[in-house]
C-alpha positions in Angstrom: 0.0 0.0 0.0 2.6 2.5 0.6 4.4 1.6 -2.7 0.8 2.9 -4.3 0.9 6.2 -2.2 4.1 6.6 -3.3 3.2 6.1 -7.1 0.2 7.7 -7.0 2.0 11.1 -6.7 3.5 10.4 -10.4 0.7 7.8 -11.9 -2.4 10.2 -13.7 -4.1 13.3 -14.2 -6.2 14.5 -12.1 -9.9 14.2 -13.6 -10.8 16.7 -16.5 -14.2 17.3 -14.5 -12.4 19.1 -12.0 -9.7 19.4 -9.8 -8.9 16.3 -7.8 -7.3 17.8 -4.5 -5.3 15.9 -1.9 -7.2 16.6 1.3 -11.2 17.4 0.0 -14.0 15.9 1.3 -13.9 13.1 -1.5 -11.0 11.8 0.1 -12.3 12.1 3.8 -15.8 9.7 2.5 -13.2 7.3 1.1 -11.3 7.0 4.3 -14.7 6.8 6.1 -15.9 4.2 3.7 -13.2 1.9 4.1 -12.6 2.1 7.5 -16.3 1.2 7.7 -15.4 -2.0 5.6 -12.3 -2.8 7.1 -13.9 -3.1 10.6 -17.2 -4.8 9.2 -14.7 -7.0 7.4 -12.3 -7.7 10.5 -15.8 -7.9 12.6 -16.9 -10.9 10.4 -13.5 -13.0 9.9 -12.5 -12.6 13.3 -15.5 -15.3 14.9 -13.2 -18.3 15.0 -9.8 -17.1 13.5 -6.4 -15.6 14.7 -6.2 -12.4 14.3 -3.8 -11.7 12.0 -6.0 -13.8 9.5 -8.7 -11.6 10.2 -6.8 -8.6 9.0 -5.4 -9.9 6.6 -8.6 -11.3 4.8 -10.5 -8.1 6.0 -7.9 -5.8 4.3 -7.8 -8.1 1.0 -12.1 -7.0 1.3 -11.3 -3.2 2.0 -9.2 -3.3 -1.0 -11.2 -5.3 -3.7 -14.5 -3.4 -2.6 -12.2 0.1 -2.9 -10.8 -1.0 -6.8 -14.4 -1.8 -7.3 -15.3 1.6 -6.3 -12.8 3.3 -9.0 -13.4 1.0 -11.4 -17.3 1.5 -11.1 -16.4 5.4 -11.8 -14.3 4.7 -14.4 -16.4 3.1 -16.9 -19.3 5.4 -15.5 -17.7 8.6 -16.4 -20.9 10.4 -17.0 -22.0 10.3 -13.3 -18.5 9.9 -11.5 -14.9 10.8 -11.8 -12.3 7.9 -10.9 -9.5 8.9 -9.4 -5.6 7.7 -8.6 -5.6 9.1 -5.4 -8.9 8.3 -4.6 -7.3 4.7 -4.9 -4.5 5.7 -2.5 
């Protein structure tokens, strides 16, 4: 994850819709969001497993359901922008 932070600074443009700030309140609702999967994830693997199985399945979860997310808005581009460092 942090080698895609550190890409992300170099890897696209920002959308053509707009500009695609750092720290904007788009990036605060994707922090939100996942943090609300990664728990709900972690919540639901950890009933019976260790837990560094847990996290580890909860944060495969919080990333699949985030790529989902950008990919969703990327072949939507009418309704949504995706976004590089909405990924990060």
């Amino acid at each position: 994850m942090p080698l895609l932070l550190a890409f992300s600074f170099f890897i696209g443009a920002p959308p053509e819709h707009g500009h695609d700030a750092w720290f904007a309140r788009d990036k605060a609702l994707h922090f939100v969001a996942s943090a609300l999967v990664q728990g709900a994830a972690y919540s639901a693997f950890h009933r019976g497993a260790r837990y560094t199985v847990a996290v580890e399945r909860a944060s495969l979860v919080t990333v699949a359901v985030g790529v989902g997310k950008e990919l969703y808005d990327w072949r939507h581009p009418a309704r949504h922008d995706a976004s590089w460092r909405d990924l990060a």
